[in-house]
Residue, then its C-alpha position, 0 to 999 in steps of 0.5 A: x557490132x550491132x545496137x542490140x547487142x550492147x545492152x546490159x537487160x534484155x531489151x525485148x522483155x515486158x514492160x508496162x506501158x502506164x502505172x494505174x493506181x488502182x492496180x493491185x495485181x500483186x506480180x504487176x506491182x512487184x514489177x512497178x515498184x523494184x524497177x522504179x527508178x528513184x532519182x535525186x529528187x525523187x529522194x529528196x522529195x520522200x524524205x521530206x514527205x516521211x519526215x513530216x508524216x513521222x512527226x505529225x503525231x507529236x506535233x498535231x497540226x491542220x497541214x495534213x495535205x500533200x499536192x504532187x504535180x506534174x506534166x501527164x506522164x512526169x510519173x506523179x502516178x507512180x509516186x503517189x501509189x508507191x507513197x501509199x504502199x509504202x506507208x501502209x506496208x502492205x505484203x507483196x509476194x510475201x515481201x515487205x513492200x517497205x524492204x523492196x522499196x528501200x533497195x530500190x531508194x538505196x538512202x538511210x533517211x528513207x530506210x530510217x523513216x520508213x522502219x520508224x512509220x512501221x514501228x510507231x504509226x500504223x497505217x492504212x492507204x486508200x488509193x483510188x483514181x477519183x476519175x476512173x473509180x467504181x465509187x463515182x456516180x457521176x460527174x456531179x459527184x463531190x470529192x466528199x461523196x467519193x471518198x465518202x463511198x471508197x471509205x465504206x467499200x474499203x472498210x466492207x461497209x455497203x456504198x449505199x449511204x442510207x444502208x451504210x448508215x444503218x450498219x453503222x447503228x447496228x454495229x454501235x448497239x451491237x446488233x450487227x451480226x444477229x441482223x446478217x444471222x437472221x438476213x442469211x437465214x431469211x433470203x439464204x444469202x449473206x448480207x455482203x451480197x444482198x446489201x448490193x441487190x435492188x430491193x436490199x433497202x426493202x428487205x432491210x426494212x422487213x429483217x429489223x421488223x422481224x429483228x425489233x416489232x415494235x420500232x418497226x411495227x411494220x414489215x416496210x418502216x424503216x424504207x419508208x422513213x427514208x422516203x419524203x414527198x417522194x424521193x428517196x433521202x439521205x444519198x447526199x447526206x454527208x458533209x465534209x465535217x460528218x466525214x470527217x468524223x466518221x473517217x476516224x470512227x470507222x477506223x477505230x471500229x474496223x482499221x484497228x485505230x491505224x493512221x489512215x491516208x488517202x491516195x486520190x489520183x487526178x484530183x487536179x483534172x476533176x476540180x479543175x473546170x468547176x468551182x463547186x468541186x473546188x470548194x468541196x476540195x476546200x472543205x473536206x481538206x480543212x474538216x479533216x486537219x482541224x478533226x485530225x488535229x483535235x483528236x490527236x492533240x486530245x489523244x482520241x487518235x494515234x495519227x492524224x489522217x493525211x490526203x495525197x492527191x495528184x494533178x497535172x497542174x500546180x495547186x495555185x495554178x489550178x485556183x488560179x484558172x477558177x478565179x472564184x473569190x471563195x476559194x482562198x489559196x493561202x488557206x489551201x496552200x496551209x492544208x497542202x504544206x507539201x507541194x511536190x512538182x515532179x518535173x520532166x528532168x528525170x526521165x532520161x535518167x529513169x529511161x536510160x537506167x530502165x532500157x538503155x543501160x550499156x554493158x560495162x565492155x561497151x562504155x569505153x568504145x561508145x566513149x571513144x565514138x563521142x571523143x572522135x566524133x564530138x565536134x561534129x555530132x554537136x555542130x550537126x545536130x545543134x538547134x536554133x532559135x530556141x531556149x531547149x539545150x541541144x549540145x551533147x555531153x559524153x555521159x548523157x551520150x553513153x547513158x542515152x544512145x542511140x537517143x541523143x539527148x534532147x530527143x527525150x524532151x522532144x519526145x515528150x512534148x510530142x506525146x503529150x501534144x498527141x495527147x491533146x488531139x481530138x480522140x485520143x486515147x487518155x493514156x498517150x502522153x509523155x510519161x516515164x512509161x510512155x518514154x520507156x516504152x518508145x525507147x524499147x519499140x524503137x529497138x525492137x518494132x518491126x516498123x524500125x527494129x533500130x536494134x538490128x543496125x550497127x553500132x553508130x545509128x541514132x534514133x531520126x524522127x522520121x523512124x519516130x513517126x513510123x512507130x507512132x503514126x497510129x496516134x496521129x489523126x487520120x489528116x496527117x497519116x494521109x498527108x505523108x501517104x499522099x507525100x510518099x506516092x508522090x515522092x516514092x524515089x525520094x526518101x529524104x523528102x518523106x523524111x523531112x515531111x514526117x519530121x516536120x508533122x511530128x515537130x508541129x507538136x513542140x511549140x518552143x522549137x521553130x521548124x526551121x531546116x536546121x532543126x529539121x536537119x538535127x532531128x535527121x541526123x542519122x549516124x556518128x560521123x556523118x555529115x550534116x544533111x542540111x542541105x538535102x533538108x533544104x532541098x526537100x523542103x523546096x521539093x516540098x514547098x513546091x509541091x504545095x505539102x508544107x508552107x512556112x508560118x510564124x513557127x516554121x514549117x507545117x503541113x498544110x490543113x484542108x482549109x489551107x489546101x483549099x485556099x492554095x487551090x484558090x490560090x494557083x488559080x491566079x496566073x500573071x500577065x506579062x505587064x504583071x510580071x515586068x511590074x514585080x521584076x521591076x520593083x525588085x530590081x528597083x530595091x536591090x539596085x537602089x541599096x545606098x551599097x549599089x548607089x554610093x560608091x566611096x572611091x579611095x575616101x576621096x569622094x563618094x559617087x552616085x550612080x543611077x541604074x536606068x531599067x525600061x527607061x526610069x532611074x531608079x533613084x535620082x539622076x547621080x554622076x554614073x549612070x548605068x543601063x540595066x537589061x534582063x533577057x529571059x534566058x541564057x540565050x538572049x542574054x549572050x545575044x544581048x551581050x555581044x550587041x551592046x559590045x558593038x553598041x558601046x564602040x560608037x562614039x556617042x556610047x563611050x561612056x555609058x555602062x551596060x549591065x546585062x541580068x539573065x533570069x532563069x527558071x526559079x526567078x520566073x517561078x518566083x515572079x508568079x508565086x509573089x503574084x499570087x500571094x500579093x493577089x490573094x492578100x489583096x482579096x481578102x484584106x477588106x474582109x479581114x478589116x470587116x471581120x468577115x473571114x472565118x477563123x480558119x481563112x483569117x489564119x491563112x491570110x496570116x500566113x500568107x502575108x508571111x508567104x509573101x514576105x520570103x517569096x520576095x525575099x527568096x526573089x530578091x536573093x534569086x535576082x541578086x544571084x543573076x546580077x552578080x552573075x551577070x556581064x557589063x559592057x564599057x567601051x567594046x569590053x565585056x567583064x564578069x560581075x563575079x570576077x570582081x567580088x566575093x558577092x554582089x555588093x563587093x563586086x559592085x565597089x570594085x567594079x566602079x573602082x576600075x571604072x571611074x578612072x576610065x569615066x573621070x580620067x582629071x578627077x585625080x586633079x581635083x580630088x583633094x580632102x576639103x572641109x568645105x570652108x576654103x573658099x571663105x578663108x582665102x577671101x577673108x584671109x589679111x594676106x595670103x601666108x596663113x591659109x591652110x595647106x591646101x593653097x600651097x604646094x605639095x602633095x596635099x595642095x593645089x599651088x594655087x598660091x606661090x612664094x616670090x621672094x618675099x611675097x606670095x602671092x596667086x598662082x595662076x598658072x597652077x594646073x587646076x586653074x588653068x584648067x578652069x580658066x581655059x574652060x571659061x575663057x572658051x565659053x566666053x570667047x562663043x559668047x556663053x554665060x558660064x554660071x556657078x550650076x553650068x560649072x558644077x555640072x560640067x567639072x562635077x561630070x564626067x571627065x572630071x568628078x570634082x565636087x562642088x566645094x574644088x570649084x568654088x576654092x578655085x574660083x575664090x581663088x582666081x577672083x582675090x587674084x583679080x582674073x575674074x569677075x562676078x555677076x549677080x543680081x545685074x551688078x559686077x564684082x570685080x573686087x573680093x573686098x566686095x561682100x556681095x561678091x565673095x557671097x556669090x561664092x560662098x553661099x550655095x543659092x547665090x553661086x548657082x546662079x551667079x555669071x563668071x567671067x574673064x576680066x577684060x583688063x588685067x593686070x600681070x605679075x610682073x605690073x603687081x611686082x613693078x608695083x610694090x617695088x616702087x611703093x617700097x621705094x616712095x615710103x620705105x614701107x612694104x606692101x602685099x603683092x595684091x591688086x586691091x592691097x596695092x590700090x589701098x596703099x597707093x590711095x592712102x598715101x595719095x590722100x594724105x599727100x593731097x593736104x600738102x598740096x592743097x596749100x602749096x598749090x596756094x602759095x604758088x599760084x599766089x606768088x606766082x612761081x615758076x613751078x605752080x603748073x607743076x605742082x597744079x598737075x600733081x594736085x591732080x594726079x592725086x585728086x584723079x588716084x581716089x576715082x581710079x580702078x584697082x589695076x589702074x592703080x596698079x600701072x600708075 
């Protein structure tokens, strides 16, 4: 079925284009008023003006003032001339204009109000554009003048003022028609004529000499009166009180004492820039409230006189831009009591009901279209980065179809956005008849002729362009001309440039791809063209026809293509080009995700990428070296040489990463160039305020042109990497084999790896809290500590149970691994520090962190196995408190010696030890080195005032046992002096 065929009016009829308020052509304003579309709001807003303007004779009040705004084209025109029509009741085609408008209202209120007005409150409207209308002399002219002279033409007095006026004098003394009688029979024409000649001021004066000579004794007094140093007096001759007046009088001698009503289209736009105008405004809406209210109060009128005008922007909007403290807004605003703001909301209703009305038959297969396509046409056409609504109910999508919603409100801002060009025609703009005329061309204009397509096509931008292209400036036009030749097999690319050049108009819709591709989006059921828009763009972007600014996408103006030919100018060396390959490869390989890999929550590994010989970053436990061949070529070459490379012995533990570039990066590289050098260039102008408007604009949007280029550079480099290959040990690995992007396949990749490069990192690999070393050499005794010292899974045995006592171990795993290590050093004669240990068991083979080493050595130094240096003196006891801070304190432990004790004592000393103690005194003691010496010289010292005194009495009396008691004396005078593991073996 085709598109047209599924109308309920013919789509192909007369429709016009714009409602002109001074239209009076009887057929034309049928037309406009029985197919005028009255929402619910425009409803509501007739209501209220009827219901005030029926209640205004009883209740006389200075409110007399009716402000309707609107956006150009939101229909203001047409309401404020229906408005008219309709208080006045004029016959149109032989019809009440009140009857065809209440069929069109189809609301009792209206109808009710309306047969009201036509009963009680007689009425004359005087509708007229005060920007357009005959009446205007100039742009000087006061509103008062204006209306001032429309009042005279409406009421067939002259619009001169000073010939007005006299036939205002003649008509009160009754002289009227014998001057037209004697004017006629004088110059054989009727006055109605000669008031309108050049010389009509001078036969005037001749007709009242003729008519009184004895006022006039001359044939030229009354011109002649009118005349003072010269100038002609009496043009401006009208306040805003007199006219007020004079509104009222003249409507009791000619409007048979009917309520009068002023239409004025455009007011807004015509005081809008001056503050004179505003304040005439201000006057001559206050003198005709407080007349209309006096004589309707005094029953001098039946009704007072009402002023509706029209203005694109809202009352307080307008005072607001004057800024004038003479203007009083609150007092305007009590002149203007109603305020209608007709907003855009209503026009795809009044569009849908005007053209696109569906036949009854045709709504439930159009229904069944959005059922099965629901999902999909509101994923394909939804719109980011902006408040406008894009999803797409099942009502709006059969009233509106084949537009789709939120087509109409970007229409508008389209139009009205043309409208603002230079030299553009003032009746372009958005308005309900601009809408509904687009609706109709779109079908039927041999540029689109959407009506022949079948039943599933939507409306696309780029067939908006097409019918609208000759309002568009003459740069634009050819900028999608030149894109056409240059891209004449590539139709989407054209789409999207004429996409793009509307779209410019609609300042809160960004031009990303997305938005472009969801005004593309071309039939029911189709799938997205997102990724043909992105191409096009590129293809675009490339070909230097669009850039993108703070607001997406745009055509590029002359000033701009100016600059990018300045721009392509500037080419890269190969030192330029390694310089910005580097320094993006330094920000994606130095991402804290690439540089720290968390390995099993047990410890965190630091890796260092190393490109042209330079970390990047820090030296860390992993280093890796990065190589960037130019070309596929080189880069299968390059692999299978550090294949080989890796063999060798010495290479057995470095890592390759082998990066292909491609045609895209190499582009990139001198696009990020270019703009880097033109920014370069131009920044110390633009801090002197040298550059002109339009190149301050394009130094903008080139630091925003940089930005994504190096984005876009980054991301091409990323690709590579992931899709590039690592060398370890003769093994070659896909980087995309190992993760779903790069970041991942890094983790992963260095998971494999660093069991390989650490292959003991699982014997030290324990969670510590870093204060180990300090609680075992603290610790009273050796039961207490955490579970990190004992067996089990989650412990090093680093303290064993023997029998009652528990003692070091210091055969556990991790201690002789360290042990052997040190003794080997020592045996060669090299000082071991706490750095060269850090350095050797926190490198490869081995990972551990520095905290593992330090538990350790704690540990063996309570056992007594080693000794500290530090600051020249040695530690050999864990009692010392400068010893235990050689390994506490990070400082100290740096650069504090570790090494073997050259005595020591075994466990089974330790054990013969405690047994004989616990056989002396009965008591038990801990089976430590130092707890051991303590106890023993405790227990020496207090047997040594025993035998002191018996070494007296005996050498005194001279016993037999005095030597013996003398050598014991000795032996525990000599314990005080003796080394714990002296001691020990005593």
């Amino acid at each position: 079925m085709k598109i047209k065929e599924i109308f309920e009016k013919p789509i192909d009829r007369k429709i016009e284009e714009v409602i002109k308020v001074t239209q009076i052509e009887e057929s034309v304003v049928h037309d406009e008023i029985s197919e005028y579309i009255v929402t619910d709001t425009i409803k509501d807003y007739f209501v209220d003006i009827l219901k005030a303007y029926s209640e205004a004779p009883s209740s006389p009040h200075e409110g007399i003032g009716i402000w309707i705004s609107g956006f150009f084209g939101s229909g203001k025109s047409s309401f404020a001339k229906i408005l008219g029509y309709i208080l006045e009741g004029r016959n149109i085609l032989n019809e009440d204009v009140r009857n065809l408008f209440k069929n069109q209202a189809n609301d009792k209120k209206i109808a009710d109000f309306l047969d009201y007005v036509k009963a009680k409150i007689p009425t004359k409207s005087i509708i007229f554009d005060v920007s357009m209308d005959r009446g205007v002399r100039s742009g000087a002219d006061r509103i008062t003048e204006i209306m001032y002279k429309v009042l005279l033409r409406e009421l067939d007095y002259a619009e001169d003022f000073d010939i007005a006026k006299l036939e205002q004098d003649l008509e009160e003394e009754n002289k009227l028609n014998s001057f037209n009688e004697l004017y006629e029979k004088e110059y054989s024409k009727p006055w109605t004529k000669g008031r309108k000649r050049a010389s009509a001021i001078n036969e005037a004066s001749r007709i009242l000499h003729l008519m009184d000579d004895r006022t006039y004794n001359q044939p030229d007094s009354w011109s002649r009166s009118l005349v003072r140093s010269g100038d002609t007096i009496g043009r401006a001759d009208i306040t805003p009180n007199k006219f007020a007046e004079l509104a009222f009088e003249l409507m009791g001698r000619r409007g048979k004492n009917k309520g009068l009503v002023f239409v004025v289209d455009e007011v807004g736009q015509y005081v809008s820039r001056s503050v004179d105008k505003m304040l005439d405004l201000q006057a001559i809406i206050q003198a005709i409230g407080v007349e209309s209210r006096n004589r309707v109060s005094n029953k001098r009128a039946s009704a007072p006189t009402w002023m509706i005008v029209t203005s694109q922007e809202k009352l307080n909007e307008v005072v607001s831009a004057l800024d004038d403290r003479r203007i009083e807004l609150a007092r305007l605003k009590d002149r203007f009591p109603i305020e209608i703001d007709l907003a855009p909301a209503d026009i795809a209703e009044v569009a849908s009901k005007r053209v696109l009305t569906k036949k009854a038959a045709i709504v439930p297969q159009l229904n069944k279209m959005f059922q099965d396509n629901q999902h999909r046409l509101n994923q394909c056409t939804s719109l980011e980065h902006t408040s406008r609504t894009s999803e797409i109910q099942r009502d709006e999508f059969i009233n509106l179809y084949p537009y789709l919603p939120f087509h109409i409100d970007l229409c508008i801002d389209i139009m009205s956005g043309i409208r603002l060009l230079p030299g553009a025609k003032r009746h372009i703009g958005g308005s309900n008849r601009t809408i509904i005329k687009q609706a109709q061309q779109m079908l039927i204009n041999p540029r689109v002729k959407l009506a022949d397509e079948e039943v599933g096509m939507i409306v696309t931008f780029d067939k908006v362009y097409d019918l609208i292209e000759d309002n568009l400036s003459s740069e634009k036009q050819r900028d999608i001309i030149s894109i056409k030749e240059r891209f004449s097999d590539n139709n989407i690319v054209i789409k999207v440039a004429k996409a793009i050049c509307l779209l410019e108009f609609v300042k809160d819709l960004p031009r990303t791809t997305k938005n472009i591709a969801a005004v593309l989006y071309p039939n029911i059921g189709a799938e997205s063209c997102l990724s043909e828009v992105e191409e096009a763009v590129k293809n675009l972007e490339r070909a230097q026809f669009i850039k993108l600014s703070d607001d997406g996408y745009k055509l590029l103006t002359v000033q701009e293509k100016n600059w990018d030919i300045k721009r392509n100018e500037l080419s890269p060396k190969p030192a330029d080009r390694n310089k910005i390959r580097v320094e993006i490869m330094e920000g994606l390989f130095g991402d804290s995700k690439a540089t720290h890999i968390n390995y099993k929550g047990l410890r965190t590994f630091k890796i260092t990428y190393v490109l042209d010989g330079k970390n990047i970053g820090d030296r860390g436990d992993i280093e890796v070296g990065l190589l960037i061949t130019d070309d596929a070529d080189e880069f299968n070459a390059c692999c299978e040489e550090k294949k080989r490379d890796s063999r060798h012995e010495s290479n057995k533990n470095k890592i390759f990463w082998i990066v292909s570039q491609n045609e895209e990066i190499h582009r990139l590289i001198e696009e990020l160039y270019r703009s880097d050098k033109m920014i370069r260039l131009h920044e110390r102008l633009a801090s002197c305020g040298q550059l002109s408007a339009e190149e301050h604009k394009c130094f903008s949007e080139e630091k925003i042109r940089k930005d994504k280029v190096q984005r876009g550079l980054r991301k091409q480099l990323e690709d590579a990497a992931y899709s590039g290959a690592t060398i370890f040990r003769g093994i070659k690995k896909d980087v995309s084999a190992e993760g779903r992007d790069f970041f991942e396949s890094v983790k992963k990749l260095f998971d494999s790896l660093i069991p390989e490069l650490f292959p003991k990192f699982t014997l030290g690999a324990k969670r510590l809290s870093g204060k180990e070393a300090q609680n075992i050499l603290t610790a009273v005794n050796l039961s207490g500590l955490p579970p990190i010292f004992y067996e089990g899974k989650d412990g090093y045995g680093l303290i064993s149970k023997q029998g009652n006592q528990f003692v070091v171990n210091t055969n556990a795993e991790i201690t002789q691994e360290i042990m052997r290590y040190i003794r080997d050093k020592h045996a060669y004669g090299e000082k071991l520090t706490g750095k060269l240990l850090e350095n050797h068991f926190g490198g490869i083979g081995y990972g551990w962190e520095r905290d593992v080493l330090r538990l350790v050595l704690a540990t063996l130094f309570r056992a007594g196995v080693i000794e500290i240096g530090y600051q020249g003196k040695r530690y050999k006891s864990y009692d010392d408190h400068v010893g235990r801070e050689a390994i506490i304190n990070n400082n100290a432990f740096k650069v504090s010696t570790f090494t073997p004790r050259e005595k020591t004592i075994s466990l089974q000393h330790i054990r013969d030890a405690c047994i004989n103690y616990e056989a002396i005194t009965g008591r038990e003691v801990d089976a430590e080195e130092n707890t051991i010496e303590q106890a023993l010289k405790e227990l020496a010292n207090g047997r040594k005032e025993d035998l002191l005194s018996l070494n007296a009495m005996t050498q005194a009396h001279d016993l037999p046992c005095k030597e013996f008691v003398n050598d014991i004396l000795k032996t525990m005078t000599q314990l005080q002096e003796n080394t714990s593991d002296d001691c020990v073996k005593f």
